[in-house]
PDB file of N, H, CA, C and O in Angstrom:
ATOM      1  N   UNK A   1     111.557 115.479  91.621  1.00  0.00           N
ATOM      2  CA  UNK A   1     110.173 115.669  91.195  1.00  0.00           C
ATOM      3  C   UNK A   1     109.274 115.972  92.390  1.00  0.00           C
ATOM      4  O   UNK A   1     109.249 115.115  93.274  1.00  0.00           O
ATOM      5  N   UNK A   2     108.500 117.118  92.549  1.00  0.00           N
ATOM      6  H   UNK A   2     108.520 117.814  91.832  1.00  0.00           H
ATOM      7  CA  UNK A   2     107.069 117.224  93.256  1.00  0.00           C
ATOM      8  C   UNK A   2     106.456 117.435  93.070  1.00  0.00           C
ATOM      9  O   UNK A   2     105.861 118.478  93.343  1.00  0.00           O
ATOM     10  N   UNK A   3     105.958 115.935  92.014  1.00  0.00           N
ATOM     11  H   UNK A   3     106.441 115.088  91.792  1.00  0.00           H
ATOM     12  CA  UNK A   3     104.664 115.749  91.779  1.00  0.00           C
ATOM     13  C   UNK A   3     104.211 115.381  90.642  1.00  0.00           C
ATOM     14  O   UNK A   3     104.758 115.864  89.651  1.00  0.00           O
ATOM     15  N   UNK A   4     102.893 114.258  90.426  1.00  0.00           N
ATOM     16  H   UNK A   4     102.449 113.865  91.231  1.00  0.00           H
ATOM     17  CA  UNK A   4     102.977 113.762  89.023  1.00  0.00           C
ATOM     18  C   UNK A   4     101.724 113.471  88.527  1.00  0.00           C
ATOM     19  O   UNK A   4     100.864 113.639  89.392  1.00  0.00           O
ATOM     20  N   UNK A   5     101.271 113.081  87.414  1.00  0.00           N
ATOM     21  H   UNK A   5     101.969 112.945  86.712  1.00  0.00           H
ATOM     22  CA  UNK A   5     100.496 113.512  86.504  1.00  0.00           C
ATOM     23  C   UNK A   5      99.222 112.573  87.480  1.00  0.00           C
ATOM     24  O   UNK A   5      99.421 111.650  88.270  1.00  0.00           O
ATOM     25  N   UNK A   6      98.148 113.100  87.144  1.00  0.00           N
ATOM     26  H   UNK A   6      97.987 113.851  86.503  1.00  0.00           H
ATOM     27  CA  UNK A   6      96.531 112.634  87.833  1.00  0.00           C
ATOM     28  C   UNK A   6      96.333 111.297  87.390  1.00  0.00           C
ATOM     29  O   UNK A   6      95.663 110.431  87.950  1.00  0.00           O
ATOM     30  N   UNK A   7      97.108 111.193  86.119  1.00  0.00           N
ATOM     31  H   UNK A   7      97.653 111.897  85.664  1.00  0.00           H
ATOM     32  CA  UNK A   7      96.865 109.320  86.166  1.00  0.00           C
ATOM     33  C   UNK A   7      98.346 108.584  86.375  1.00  0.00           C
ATOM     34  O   UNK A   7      98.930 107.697  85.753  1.00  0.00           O
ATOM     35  N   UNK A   8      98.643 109.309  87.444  1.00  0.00           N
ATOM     36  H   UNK A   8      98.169 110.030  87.950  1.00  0.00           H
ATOM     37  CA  UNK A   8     100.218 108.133  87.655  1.00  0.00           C
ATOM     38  C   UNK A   8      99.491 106.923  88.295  1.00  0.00           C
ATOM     39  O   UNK A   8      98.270 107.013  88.422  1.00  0.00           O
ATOM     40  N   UNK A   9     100.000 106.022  88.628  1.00  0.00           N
ATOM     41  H   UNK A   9     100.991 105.949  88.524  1.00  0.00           H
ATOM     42  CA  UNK A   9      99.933 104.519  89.620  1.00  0.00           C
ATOM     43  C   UNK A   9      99.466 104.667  91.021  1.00  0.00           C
ATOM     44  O   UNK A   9      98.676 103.915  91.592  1.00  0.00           O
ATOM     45  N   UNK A  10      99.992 105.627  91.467  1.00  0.00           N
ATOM     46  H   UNK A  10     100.634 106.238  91.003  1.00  0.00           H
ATOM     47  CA  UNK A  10     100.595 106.342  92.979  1.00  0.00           C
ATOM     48  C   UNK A  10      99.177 106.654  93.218  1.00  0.00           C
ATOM     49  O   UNK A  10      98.525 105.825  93.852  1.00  0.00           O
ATOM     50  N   UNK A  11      98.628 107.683  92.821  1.00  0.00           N
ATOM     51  H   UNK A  11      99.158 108.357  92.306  1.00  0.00           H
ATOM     52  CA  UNK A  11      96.894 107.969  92.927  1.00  0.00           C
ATOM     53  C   UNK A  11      96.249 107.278  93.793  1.00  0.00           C
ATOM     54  O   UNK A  11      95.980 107.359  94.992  1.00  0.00           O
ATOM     55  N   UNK A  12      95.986 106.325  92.623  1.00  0.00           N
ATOM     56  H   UNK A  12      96.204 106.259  91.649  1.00  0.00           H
ATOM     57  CA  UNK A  12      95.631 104.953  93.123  1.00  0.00           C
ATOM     58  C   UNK A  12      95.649 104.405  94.086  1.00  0.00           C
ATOM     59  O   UNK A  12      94.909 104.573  95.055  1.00  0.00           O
ATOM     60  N   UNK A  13      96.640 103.551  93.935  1.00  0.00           N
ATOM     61  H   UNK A  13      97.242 103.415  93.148  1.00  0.00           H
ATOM     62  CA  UNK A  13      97.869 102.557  94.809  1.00  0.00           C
ATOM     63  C   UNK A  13      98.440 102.988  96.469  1.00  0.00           C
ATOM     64  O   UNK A  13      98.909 102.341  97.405  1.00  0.00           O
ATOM     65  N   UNK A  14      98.129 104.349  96.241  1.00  0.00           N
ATOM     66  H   UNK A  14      97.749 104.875  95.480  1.00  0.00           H
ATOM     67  CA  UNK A  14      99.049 105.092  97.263  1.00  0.00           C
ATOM     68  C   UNK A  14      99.196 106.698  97.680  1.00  0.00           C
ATOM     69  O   UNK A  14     100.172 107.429  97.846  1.00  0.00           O
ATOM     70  N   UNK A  15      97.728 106.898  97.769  1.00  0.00           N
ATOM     71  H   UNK A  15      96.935 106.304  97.634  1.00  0.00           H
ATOM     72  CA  UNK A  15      97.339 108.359  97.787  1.00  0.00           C
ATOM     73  C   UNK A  15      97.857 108.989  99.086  1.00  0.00           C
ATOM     74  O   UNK A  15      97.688 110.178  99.355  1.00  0.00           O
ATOM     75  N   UNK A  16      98.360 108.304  99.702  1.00  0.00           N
ATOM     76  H   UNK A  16      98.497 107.338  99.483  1.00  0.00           H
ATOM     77  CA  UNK A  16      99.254 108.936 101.123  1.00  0.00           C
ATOM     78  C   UNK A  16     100.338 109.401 101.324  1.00  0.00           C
ATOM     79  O   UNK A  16     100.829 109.900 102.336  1.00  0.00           O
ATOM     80  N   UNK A  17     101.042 109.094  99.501  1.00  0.00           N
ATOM     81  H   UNK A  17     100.642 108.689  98.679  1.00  0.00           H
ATOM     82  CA  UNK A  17     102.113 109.678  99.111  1.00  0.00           C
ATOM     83  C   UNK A  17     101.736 111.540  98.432  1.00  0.00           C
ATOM     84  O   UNK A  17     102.720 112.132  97.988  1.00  0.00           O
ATOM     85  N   UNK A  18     100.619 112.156  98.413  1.00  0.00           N
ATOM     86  H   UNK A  18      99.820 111.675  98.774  1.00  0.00           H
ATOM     87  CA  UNK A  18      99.967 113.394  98.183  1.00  0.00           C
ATOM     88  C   UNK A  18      99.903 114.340  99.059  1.00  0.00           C
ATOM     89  O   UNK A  18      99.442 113.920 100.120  1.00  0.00           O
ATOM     90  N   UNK A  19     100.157 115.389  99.071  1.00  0.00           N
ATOM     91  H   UNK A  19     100.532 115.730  98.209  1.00  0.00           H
ATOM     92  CA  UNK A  19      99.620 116.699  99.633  1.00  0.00           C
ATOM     93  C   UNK A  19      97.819 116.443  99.567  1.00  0.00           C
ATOM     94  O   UNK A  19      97.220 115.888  98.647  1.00  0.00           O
ATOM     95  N   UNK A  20      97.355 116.890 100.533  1.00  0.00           N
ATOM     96  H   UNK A  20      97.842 117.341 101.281  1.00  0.00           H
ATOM     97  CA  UNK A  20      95.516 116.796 100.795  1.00  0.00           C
ATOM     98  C   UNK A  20      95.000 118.214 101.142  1.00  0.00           C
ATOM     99  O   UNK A  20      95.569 119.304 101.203  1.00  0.00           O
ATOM    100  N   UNK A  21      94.019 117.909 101.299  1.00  0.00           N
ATOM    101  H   UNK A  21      93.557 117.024 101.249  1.00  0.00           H
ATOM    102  CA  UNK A  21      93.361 119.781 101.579  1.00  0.00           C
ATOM    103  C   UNK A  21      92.424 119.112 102.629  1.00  0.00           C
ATOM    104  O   UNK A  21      92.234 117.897 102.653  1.00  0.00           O
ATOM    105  N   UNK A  22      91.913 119.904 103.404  1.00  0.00           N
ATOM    106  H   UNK A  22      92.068 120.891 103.384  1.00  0.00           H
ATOM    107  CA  UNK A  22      91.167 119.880 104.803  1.00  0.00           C
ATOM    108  C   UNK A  22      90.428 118.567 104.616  1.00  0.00           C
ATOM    109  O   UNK A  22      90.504 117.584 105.354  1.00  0.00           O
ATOM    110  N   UNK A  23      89.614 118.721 103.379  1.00  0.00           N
ATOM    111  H   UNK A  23      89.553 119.519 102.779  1.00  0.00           H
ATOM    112  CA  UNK A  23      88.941 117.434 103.019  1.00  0.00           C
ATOM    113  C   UNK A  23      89.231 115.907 102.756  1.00  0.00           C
ATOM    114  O   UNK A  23      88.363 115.073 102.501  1.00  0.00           O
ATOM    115  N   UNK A  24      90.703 115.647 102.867  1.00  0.00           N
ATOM    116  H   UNK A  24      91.408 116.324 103.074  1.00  0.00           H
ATOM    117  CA  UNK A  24      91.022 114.307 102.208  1.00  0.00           C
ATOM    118  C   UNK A  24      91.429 114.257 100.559  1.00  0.00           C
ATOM    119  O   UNK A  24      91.602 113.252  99.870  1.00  0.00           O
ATOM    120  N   UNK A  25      91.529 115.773 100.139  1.00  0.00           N
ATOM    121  H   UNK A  25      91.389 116.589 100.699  1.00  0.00           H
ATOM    122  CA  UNK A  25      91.547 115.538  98.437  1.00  0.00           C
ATOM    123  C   UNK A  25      92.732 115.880  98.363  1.00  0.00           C
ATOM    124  O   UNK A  25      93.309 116.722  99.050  1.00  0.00           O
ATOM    125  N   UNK A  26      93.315 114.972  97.172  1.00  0.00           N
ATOM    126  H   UNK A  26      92.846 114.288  96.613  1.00  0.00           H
ATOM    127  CA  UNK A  26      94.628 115.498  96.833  1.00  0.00           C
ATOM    128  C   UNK A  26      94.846 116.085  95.802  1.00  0.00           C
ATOM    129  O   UNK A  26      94.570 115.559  94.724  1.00  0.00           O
ATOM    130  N   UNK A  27      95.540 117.649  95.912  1.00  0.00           N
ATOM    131  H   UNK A  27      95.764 118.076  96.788  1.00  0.00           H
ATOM    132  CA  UNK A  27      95.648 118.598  95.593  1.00  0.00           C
ATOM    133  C   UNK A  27      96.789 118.867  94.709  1.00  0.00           C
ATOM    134  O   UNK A  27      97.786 118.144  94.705  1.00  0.00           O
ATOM    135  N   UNK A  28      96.656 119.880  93.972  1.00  0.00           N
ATOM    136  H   UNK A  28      95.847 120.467  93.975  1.00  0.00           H
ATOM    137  CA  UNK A  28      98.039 120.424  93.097  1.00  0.00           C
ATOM    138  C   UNK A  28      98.897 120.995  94.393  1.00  0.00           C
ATOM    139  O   UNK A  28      98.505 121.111  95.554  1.00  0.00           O
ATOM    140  N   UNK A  29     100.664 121.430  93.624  1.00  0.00           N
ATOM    141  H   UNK A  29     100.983 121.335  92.681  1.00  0.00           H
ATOM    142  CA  UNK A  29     100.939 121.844  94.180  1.00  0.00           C
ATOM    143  C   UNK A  29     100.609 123.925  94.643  1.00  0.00           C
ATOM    144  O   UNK A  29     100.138 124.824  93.946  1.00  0.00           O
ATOM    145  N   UNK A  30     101.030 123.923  95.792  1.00  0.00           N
ATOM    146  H   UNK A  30     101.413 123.193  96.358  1.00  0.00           H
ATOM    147  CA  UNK A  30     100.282 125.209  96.546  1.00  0.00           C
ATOM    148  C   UNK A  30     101.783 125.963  97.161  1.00  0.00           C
ATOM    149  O   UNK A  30     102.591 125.479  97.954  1.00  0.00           O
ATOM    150  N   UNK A  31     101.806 127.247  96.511  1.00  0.00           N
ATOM    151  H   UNK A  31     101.150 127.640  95.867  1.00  0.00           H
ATOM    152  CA  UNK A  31     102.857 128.144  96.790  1.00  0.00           C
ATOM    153  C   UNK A  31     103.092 128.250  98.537  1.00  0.00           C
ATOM    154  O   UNK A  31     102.173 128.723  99.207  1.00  0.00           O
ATOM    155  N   UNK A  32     104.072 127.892  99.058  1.00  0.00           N
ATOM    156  H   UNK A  32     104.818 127.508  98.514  1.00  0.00           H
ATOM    157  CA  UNK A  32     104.458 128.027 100.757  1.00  0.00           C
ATOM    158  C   UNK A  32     104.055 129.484 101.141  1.00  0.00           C
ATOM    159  O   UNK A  32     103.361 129.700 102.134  1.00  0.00           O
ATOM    160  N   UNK A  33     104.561 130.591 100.233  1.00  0.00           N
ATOM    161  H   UNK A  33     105.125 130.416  99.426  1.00  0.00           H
ATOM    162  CA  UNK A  33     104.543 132.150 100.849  1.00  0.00           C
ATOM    163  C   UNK A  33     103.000 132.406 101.143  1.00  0.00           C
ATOM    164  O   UNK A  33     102.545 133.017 102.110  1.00  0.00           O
ATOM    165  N   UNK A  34     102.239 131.766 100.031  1.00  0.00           N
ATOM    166  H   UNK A  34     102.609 131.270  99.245  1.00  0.00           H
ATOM    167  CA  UNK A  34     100.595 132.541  99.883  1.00  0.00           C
ATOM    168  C   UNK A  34     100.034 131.406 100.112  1.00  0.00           C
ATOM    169  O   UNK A  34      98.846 131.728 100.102  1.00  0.00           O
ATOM    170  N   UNK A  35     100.074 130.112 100.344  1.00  0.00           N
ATOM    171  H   UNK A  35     101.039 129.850 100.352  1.00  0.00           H
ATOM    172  CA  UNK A  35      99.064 129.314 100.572  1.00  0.00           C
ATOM    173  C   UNK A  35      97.761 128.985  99.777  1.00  0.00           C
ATOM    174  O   UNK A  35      96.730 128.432 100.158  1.00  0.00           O
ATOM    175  N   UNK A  36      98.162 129.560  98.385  1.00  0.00           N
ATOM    176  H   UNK A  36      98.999 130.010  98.074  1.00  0.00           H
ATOM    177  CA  UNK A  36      97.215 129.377  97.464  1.00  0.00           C
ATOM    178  C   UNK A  36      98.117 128.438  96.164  1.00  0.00           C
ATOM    179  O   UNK A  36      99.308 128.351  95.864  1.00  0.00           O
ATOM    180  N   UNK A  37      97.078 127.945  95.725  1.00  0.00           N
ATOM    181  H   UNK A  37      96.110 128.016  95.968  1.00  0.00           H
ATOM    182  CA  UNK A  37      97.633 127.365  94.442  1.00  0.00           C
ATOM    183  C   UNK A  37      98.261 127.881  93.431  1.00  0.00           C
ATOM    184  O   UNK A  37      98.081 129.083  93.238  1.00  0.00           O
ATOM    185  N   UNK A  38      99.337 126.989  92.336  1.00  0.00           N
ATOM    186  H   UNK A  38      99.483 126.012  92.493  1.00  0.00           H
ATOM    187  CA  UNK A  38     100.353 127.838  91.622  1.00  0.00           C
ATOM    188  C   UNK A  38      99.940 127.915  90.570  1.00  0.00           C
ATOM    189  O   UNK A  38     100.484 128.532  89.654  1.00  0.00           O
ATOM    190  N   UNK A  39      98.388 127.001  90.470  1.00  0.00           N
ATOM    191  H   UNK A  39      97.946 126.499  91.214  1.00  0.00           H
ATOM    192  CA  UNK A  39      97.982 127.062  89.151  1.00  0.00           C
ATOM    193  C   UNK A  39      97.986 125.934  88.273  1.00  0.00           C
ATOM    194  O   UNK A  39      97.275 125.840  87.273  1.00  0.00           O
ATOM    195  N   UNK A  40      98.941 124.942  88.738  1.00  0.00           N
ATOM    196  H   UNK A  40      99.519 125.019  89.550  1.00  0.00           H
ATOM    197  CA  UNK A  40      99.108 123.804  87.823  1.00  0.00           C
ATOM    198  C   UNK A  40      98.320 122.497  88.201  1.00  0.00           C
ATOM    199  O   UNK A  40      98.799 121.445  88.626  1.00  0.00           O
ATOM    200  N   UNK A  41      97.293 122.734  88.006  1.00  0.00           N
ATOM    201  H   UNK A  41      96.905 123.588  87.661  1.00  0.00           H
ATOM    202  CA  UNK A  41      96.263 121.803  88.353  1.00  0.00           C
ATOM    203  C   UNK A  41      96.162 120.602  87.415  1.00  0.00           C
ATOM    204  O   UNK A  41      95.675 119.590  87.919  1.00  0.00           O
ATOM    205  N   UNK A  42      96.516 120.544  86.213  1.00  0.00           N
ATOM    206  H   UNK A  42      96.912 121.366  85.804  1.00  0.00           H
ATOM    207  CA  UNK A  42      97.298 119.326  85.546  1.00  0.00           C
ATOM    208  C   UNK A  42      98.142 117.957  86.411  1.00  0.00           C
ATOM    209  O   UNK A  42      98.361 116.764  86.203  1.00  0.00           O
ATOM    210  N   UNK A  43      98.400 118.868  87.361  1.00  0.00           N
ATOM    211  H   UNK A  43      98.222 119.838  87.530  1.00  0.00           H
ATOM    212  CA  UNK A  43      99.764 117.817  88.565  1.00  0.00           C
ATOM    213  C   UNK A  43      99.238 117.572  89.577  1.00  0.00           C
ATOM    214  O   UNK A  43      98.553 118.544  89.897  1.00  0.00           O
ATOM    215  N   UNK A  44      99.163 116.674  90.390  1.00  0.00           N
ATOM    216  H   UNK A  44      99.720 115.885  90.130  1.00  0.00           H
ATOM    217  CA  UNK A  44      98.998 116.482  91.753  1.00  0.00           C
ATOM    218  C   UNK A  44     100.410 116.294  92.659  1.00  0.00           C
ATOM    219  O   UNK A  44     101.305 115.466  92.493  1.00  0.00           O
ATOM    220  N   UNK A  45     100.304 117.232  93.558  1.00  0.00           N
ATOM    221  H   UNK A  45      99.576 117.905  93.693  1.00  0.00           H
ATOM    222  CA  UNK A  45     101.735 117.756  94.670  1.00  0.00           C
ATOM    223  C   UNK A  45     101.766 116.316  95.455  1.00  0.00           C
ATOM    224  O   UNK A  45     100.809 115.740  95.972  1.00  0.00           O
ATOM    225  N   UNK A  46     103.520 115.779  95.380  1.00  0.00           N
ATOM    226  H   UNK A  46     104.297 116.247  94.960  1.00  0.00           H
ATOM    227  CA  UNK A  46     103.740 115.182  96.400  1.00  0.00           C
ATOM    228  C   UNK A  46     104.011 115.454  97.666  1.00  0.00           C
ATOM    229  O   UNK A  46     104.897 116.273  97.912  1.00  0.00           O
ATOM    230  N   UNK A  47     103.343 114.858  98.643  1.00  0.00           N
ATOM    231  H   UNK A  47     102.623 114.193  98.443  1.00  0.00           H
ATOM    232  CA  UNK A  47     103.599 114.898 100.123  1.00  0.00           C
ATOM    233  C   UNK A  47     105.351 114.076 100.442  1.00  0.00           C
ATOM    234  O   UNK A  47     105.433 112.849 100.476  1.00  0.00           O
ATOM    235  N   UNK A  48     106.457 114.869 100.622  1.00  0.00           N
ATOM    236  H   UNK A  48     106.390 115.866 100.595  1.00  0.00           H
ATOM    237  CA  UNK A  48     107.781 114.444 101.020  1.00  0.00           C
ATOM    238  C   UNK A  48     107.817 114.187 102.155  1.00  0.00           C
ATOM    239  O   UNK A  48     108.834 113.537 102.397  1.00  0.00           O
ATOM    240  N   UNK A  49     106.798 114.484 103.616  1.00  0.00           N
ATOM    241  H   UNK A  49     105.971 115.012 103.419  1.00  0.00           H
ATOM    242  CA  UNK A  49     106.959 114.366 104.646  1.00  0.00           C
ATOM    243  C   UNK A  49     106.673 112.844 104.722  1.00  0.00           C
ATOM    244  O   UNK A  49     107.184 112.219 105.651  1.00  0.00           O
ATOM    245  N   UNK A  50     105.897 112.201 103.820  1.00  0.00           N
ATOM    246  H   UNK A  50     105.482 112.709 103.065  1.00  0.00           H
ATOM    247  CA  UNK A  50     105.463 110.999 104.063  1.00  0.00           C
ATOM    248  C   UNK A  50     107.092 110.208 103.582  1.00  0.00           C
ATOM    249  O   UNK A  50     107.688 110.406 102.524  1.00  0.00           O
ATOM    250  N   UNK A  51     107.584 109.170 104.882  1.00  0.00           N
ATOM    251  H   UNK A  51     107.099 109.010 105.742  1.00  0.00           H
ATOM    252  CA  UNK A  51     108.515 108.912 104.332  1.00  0.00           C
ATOM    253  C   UNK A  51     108.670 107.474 103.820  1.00  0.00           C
ATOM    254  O   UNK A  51     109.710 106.820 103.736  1.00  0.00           O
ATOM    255  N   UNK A  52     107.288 107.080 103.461  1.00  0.00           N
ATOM    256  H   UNK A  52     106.443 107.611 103.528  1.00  0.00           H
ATOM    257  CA  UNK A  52     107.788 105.866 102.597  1.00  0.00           C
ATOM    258  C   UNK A  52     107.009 106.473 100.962  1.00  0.00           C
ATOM    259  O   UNK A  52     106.426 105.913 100.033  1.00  0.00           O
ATOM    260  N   UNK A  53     107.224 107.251 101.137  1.00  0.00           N
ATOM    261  H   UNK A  53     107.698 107.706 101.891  1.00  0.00           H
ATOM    262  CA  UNK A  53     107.176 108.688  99.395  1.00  0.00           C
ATOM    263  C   UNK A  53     108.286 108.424  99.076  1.00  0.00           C
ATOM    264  O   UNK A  53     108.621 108.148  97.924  1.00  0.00           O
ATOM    265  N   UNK A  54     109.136 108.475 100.194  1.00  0.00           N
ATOM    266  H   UNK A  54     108.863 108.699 101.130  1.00  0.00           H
ATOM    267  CA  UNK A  54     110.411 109.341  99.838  1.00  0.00           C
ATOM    268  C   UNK A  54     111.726 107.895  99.316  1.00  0.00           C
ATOM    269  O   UNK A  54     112.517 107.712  98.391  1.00  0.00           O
ATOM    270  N   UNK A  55     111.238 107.073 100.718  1.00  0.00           N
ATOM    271  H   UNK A  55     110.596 107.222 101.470  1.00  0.00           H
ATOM    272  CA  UNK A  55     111.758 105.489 100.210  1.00  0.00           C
ATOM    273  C   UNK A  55     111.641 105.259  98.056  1.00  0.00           C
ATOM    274  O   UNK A  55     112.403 105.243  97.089  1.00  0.00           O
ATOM    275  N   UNK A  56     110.299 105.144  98.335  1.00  0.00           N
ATOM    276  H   UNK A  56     109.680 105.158  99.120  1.00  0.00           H
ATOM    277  CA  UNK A  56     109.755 104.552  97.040  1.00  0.00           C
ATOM    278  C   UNK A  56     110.244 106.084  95.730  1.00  0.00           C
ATOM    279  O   UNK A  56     110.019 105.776  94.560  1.00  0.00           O
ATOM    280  N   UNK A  57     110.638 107.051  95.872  1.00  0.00           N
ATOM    281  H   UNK A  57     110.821 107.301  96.823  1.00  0.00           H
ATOM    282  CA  UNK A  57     111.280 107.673  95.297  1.00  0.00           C
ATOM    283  C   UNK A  57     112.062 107.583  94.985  1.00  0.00           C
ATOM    284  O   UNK A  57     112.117 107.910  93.800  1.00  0.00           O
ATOM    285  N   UNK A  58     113.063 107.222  95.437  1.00  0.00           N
ATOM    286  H   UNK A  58     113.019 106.956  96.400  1.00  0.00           H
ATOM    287  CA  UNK A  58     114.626 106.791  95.960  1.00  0.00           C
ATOM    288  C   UNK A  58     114.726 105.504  95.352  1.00  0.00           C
ATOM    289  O   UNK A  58     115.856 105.214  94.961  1.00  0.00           O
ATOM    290  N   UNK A  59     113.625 104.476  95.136  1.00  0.00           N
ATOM    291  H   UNK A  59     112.707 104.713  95.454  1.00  0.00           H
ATOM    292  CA  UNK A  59     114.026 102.730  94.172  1.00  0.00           C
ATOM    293  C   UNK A  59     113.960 103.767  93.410  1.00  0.00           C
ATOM    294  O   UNK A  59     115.012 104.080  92.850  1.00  0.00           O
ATOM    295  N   UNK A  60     112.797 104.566  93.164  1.00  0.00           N
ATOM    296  H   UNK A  60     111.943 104.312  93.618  1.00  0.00           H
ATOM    297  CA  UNK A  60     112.488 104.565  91.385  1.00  0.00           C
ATOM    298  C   UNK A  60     113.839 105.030  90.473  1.00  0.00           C
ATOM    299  O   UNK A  60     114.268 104.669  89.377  1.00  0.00           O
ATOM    300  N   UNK A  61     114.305 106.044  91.512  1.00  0.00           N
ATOM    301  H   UNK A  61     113.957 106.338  92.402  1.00  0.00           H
ATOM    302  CA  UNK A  61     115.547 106.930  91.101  1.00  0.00           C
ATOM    303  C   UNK A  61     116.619 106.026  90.759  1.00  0.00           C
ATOM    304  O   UNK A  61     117.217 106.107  89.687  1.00  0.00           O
ATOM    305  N   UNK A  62     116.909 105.050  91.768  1.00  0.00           N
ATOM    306  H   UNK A  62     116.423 104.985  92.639  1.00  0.00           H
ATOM    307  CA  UNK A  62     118.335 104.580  91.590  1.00  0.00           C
ATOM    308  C   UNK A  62     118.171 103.375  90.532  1.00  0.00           C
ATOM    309  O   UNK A  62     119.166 102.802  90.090  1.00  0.00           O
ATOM    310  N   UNK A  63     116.295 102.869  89.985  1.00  0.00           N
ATOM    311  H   UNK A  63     115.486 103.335  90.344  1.00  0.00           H
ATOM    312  CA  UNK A  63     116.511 101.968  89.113  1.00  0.00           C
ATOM    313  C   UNK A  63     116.919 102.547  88.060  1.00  0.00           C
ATOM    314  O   UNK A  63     117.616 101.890  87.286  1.00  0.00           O
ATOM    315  N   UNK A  64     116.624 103.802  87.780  1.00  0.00           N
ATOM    316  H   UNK A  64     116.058 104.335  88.409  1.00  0.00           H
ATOM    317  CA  UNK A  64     116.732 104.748  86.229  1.00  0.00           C
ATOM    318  C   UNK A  64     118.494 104.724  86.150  1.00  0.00           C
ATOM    319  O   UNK A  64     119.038 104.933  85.066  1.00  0.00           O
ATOM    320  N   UNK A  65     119.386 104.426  87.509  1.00  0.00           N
ATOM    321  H   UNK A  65     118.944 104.256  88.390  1.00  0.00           H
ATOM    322  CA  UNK A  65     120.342 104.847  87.299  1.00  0.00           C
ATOM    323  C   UNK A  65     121.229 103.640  87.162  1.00  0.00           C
ATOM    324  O   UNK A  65     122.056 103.600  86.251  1.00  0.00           O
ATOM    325  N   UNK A  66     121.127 102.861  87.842  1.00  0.00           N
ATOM    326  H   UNK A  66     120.455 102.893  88.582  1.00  0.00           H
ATOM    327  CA  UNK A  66     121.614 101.554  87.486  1.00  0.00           C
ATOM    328  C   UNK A  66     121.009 100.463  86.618  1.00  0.00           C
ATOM    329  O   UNK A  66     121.659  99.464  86.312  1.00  0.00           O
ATOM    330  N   UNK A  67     119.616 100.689  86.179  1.00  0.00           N
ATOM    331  H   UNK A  67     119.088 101.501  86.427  1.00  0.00           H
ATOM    332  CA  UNK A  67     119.303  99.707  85.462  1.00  0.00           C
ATOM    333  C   UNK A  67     119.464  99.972  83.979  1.00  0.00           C
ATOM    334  O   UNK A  67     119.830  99.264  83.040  1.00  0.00           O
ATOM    335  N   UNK A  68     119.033 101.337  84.096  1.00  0.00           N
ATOM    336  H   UNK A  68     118.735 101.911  84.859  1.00  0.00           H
ATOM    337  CA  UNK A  68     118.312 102.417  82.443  1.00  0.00           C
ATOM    338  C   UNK A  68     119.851 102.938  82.208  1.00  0.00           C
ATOM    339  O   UNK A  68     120.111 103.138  81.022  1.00  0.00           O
ATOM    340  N   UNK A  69     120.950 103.199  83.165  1.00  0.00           N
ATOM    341  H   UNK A  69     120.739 103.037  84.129  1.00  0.00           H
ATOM    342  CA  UNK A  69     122.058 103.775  82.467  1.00  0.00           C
ATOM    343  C   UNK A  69     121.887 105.414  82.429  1.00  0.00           C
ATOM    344  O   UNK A  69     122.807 106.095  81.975  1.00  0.00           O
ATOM    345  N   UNK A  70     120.862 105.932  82.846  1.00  0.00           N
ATOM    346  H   UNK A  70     120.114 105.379  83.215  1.00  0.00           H
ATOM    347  CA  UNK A  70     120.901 107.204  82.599  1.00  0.00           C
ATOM    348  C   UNK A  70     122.207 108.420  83.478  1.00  0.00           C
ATOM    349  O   UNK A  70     122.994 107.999  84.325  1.00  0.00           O
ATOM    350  N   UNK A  71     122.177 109.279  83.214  1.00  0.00           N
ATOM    351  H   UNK A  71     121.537 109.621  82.526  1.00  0.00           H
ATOM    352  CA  UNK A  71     123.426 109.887  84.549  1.00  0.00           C
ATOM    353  C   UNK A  71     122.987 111.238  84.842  1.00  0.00           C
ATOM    354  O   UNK A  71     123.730 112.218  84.901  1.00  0.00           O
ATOM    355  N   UNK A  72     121.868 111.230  85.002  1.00  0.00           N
ATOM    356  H   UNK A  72     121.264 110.434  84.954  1.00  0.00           H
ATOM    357  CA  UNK A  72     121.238 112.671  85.848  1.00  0.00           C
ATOM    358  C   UNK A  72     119.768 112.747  85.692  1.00  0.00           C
ATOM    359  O   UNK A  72     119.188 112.301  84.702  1.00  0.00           O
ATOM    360  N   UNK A  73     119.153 113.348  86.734  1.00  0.00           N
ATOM    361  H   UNK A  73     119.624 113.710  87.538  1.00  0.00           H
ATOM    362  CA  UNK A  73     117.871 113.987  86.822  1.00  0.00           C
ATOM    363  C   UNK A  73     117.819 115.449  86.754  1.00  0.00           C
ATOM    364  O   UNK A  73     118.561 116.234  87.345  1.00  0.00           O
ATOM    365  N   UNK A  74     116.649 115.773  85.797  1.00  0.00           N
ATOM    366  H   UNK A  74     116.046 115.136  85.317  1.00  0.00           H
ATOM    367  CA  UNK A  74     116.937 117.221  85.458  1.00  0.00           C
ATOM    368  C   UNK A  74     115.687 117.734  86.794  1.00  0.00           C
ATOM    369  O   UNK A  74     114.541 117.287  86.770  1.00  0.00           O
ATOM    370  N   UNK A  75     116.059 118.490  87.633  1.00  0.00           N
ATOM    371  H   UNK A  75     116.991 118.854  87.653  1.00  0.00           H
ATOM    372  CA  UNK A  75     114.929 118.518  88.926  1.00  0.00           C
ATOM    373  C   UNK A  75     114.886 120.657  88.250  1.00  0.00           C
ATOM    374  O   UNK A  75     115.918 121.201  87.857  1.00  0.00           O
ATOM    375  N   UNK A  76     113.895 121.196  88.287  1.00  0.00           N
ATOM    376  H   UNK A  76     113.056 120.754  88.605  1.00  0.00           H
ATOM    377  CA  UNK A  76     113.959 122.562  87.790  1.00  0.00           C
ATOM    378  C   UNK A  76     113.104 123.129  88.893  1.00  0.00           C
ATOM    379  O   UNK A  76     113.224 124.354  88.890  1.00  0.00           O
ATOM    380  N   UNK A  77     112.239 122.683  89.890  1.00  0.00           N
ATOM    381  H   UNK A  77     112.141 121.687  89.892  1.00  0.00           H
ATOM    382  CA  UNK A  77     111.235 123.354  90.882  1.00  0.00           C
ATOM    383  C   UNK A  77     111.905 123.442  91.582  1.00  0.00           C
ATOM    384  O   UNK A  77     111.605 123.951  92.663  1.00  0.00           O
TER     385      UNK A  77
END
């Protein structure tokens, strides 16, 4: 996943896990080639460089997998 809905927890709780714009705001995600937005302003883009994002990604993942039983993430971006 990069990136999740404007009222996740994370927002909140933990806006350092976000992509930002010059200003401190956190932003949708923004195409690498053009540096402009993709349009999906519904979502706010996760920041992966931040690596306790990536930690706290990684519980969420492996609770879905050992706790919930599930056996895959469908990742499509």
């Amino acid at each position: 996943p990069n990136h999740t809905g404007w009222d996740h927890v994370w927002i909140k709780e933990h806006p350092e896990y976000y992509t930002k714009n010059e200003k401190g705001e956190i932003i949708d995600p923004i195409n690498p080639e053009t540096g402009k937005t993709w349009g999906w302003t519904d979502v706010a883009d996760l920041n992966y460089d931040n690596q306790n994002l990536r930690a706290a990604m990684t519980a969420d993942m492996k609770y879905w997998l050992q706790k919930e039983g599930i056996d895959g993430f469908r990742c499509d971006v």
